[in-house]
C-alpha positions as CSV (number, residue, x, y, z in Angstrom):
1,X,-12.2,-31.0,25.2
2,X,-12.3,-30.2,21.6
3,X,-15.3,-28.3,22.0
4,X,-13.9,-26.4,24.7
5,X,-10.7,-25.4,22.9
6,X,-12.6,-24.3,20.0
7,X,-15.1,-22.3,22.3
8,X,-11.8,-20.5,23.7
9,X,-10.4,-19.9,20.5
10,X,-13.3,-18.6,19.1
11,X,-13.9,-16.4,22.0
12,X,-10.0,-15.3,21.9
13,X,-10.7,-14.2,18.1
14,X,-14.3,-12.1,19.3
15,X,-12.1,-9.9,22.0
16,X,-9.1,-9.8,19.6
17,X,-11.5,-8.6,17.3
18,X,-12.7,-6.0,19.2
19,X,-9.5,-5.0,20.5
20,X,-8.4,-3.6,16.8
21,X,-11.8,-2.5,16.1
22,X,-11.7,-0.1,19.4
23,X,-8.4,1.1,18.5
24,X,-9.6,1.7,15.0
25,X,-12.1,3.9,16.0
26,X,-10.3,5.7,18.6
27,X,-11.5,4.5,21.7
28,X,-8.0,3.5,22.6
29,X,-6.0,6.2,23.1
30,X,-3.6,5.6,25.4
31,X,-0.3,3.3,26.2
32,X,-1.5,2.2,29.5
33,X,-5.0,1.4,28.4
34,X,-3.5,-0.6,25.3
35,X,-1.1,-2.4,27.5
36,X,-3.6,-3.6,29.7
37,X,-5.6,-5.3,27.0
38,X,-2.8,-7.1,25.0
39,X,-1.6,-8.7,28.5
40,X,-5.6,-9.9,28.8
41,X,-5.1,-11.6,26.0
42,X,-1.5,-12.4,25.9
43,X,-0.3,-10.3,23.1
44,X,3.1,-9.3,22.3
45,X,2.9,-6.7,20.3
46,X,6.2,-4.2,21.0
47,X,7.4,-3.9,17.8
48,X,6.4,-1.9,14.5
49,X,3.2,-2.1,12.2
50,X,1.7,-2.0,8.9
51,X,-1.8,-2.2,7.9
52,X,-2.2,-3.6,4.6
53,X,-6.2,-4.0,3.2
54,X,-7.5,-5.8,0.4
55,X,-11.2,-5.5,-0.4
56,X,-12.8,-8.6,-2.0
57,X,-16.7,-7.8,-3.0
58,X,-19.1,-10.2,-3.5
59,X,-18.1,-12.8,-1.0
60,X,-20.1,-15.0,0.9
61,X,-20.6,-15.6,4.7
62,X,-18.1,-19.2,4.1
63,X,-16.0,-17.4,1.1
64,X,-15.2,-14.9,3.7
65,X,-14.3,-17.2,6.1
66,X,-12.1,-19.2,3.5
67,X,-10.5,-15.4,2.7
68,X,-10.0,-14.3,6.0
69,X,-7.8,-18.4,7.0
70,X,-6.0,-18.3,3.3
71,X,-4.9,-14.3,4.2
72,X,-4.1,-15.6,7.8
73,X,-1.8,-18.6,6.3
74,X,0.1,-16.3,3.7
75,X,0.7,-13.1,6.0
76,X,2.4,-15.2,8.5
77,X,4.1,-16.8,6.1
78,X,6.6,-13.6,6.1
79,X,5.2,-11.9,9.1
80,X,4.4,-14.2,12.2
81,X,2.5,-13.1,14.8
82,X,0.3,-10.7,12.4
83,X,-3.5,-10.6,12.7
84,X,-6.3,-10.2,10.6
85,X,-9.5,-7.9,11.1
86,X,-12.4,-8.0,8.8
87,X,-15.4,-5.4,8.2
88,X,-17.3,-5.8,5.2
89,X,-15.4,-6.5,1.9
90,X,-12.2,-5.4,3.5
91,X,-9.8,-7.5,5.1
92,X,-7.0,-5.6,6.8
93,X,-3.4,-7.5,7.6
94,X,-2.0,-5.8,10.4
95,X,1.6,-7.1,9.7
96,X,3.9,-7.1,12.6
97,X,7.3,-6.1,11.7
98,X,9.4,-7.5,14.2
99,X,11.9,-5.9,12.3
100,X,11.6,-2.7,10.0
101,X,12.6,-4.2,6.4
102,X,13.8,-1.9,4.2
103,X,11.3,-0.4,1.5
104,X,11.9,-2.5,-1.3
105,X,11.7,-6.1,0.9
106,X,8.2,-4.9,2.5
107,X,6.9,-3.8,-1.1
108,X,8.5,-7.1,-2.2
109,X,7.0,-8.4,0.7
110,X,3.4,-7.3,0.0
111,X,3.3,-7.8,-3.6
112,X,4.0,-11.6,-3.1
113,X,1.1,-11.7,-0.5
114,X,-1.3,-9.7,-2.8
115,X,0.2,-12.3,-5.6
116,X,-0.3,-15.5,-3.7
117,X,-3.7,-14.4,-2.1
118,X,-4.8,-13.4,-5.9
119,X,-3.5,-17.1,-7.3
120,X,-5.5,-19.1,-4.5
121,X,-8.3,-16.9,-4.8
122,X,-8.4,-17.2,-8.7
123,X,-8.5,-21.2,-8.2
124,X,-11.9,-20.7,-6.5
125,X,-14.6,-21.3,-9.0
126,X,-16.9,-18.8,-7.0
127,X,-14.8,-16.1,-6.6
128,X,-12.6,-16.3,-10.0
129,X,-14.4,-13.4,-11.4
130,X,-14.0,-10.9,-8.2
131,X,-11.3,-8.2,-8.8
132,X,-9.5,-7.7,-5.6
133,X,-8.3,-4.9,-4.9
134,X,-5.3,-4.3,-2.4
135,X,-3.5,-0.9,-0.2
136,X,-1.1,-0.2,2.0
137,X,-1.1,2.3,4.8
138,X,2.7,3.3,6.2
139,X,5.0,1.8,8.9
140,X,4.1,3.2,12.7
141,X,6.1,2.5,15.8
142,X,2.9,1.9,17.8
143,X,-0.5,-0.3,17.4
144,X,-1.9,3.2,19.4
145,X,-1.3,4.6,15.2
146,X,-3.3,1.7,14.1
147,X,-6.0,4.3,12.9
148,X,-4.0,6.0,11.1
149,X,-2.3,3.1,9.1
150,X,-6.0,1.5,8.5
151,X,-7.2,4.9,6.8
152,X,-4.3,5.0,4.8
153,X,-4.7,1.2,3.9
154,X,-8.0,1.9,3.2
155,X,-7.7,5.2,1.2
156,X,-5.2,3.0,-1.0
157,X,-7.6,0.5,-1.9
158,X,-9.8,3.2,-3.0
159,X,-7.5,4.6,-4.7
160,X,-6.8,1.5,-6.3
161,X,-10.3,1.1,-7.5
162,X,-10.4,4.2,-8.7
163,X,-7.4,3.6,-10.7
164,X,-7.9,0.1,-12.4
165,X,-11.4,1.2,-13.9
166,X,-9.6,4.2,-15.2
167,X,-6.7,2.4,-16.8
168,X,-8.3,-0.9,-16.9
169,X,-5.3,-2.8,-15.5
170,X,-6.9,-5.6,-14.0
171,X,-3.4,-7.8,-13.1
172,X,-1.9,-4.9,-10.5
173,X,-4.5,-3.9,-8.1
174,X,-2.4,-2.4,-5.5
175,X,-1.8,0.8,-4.5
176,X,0.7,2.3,-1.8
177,X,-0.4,5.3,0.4
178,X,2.9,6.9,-0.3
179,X,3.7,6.4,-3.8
180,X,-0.1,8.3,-3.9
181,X,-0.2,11.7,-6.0
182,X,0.1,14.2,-3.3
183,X,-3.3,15.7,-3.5
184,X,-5.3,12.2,-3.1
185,X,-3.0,11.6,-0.1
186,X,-4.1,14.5,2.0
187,X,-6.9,13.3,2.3
């Protein structure tokens, strides 16, 4: 029994999984099409979104695995029902917002994630010395805008990077798509 529960949730993950990374790349493109999937997999997802990315380098197969359960436990923490999809070093939060908070409460919001990540993941002997480096894309009605909000989640992070190692702030590694200078955020 436990190995069948296990088996299902592992399987669950995989299609959940592929779900976001279809609708990432734009093979999802429609309502009805969307629909259809999150009732395969009992989703409930009819309310607003926010991707918010953080790209850890360095990490191992079982650090990553340790990084993608300590994100899971901290984003629900303020946003239940949230999911996590990893490719590579970045870990994107897609943070659903049941309600839209206002501005300040979801930057308030994602700081204390990025803080409370950062704190558990300094603990870690193996991963003390890995700067982490964290974006946000902007709040869309729809998971069908999902792209759009990874890009921008992910164009922060660079930006981020890019940032840091010119100022060499090491404690605030997060960067907003919106509060962006205008030129990097046409990209």
């Amino acid at each position: 029994l436990l190995r069948q529960t296990i088996t299902k949730k592992t399987h669950e993950a995989r299609i959940t999984s592929n779900l976001f990374s279809e609708l990432i790349s734009g093979k999802i493109t429609n309502q009805e099409s969307l629909s259809s999937r999150l009732r395969l997999l009992s989703i409930k997802f009819p309310w607003n979104m926010v991707v918010l990315s953080a790209d850890i380098q360095y990490a191992t197969k079982n650090e990553e695995i340790y990084i993608e359960e300590l994100l899971t436990n901290k984003v629900n923490n303020f946003y239940p029902d949230s999911y996590i999809y990893h490719d590579g070093n970045l870990f994107s939060c897609i943070l659903a917002l049941k309600r839209i908070p206002s501005p300040k409460t979801l930057e308030k919001d994602i700081l204390m994630i990025a803080d409370q990540v950062n704190a558990e993941i300094s603990r870690k002997e193996t991963l003390r010395n890995n700067a982490t480096y964290w974006g946000c894309g902007k709040v869309y009605s729809s998971l069908l805008l999902l792209k759009k909000s990874y890009y921008e989640a992910s164009q922060s992070v660079l930006y981020a990077k890019i940032y840091s190692n010119k100022k060499r702030e090491e404690n605030r590694l997060l960067s907003r798509f919106t509060n962006m200078p205008d030129a990097y955020s046409k990209l």
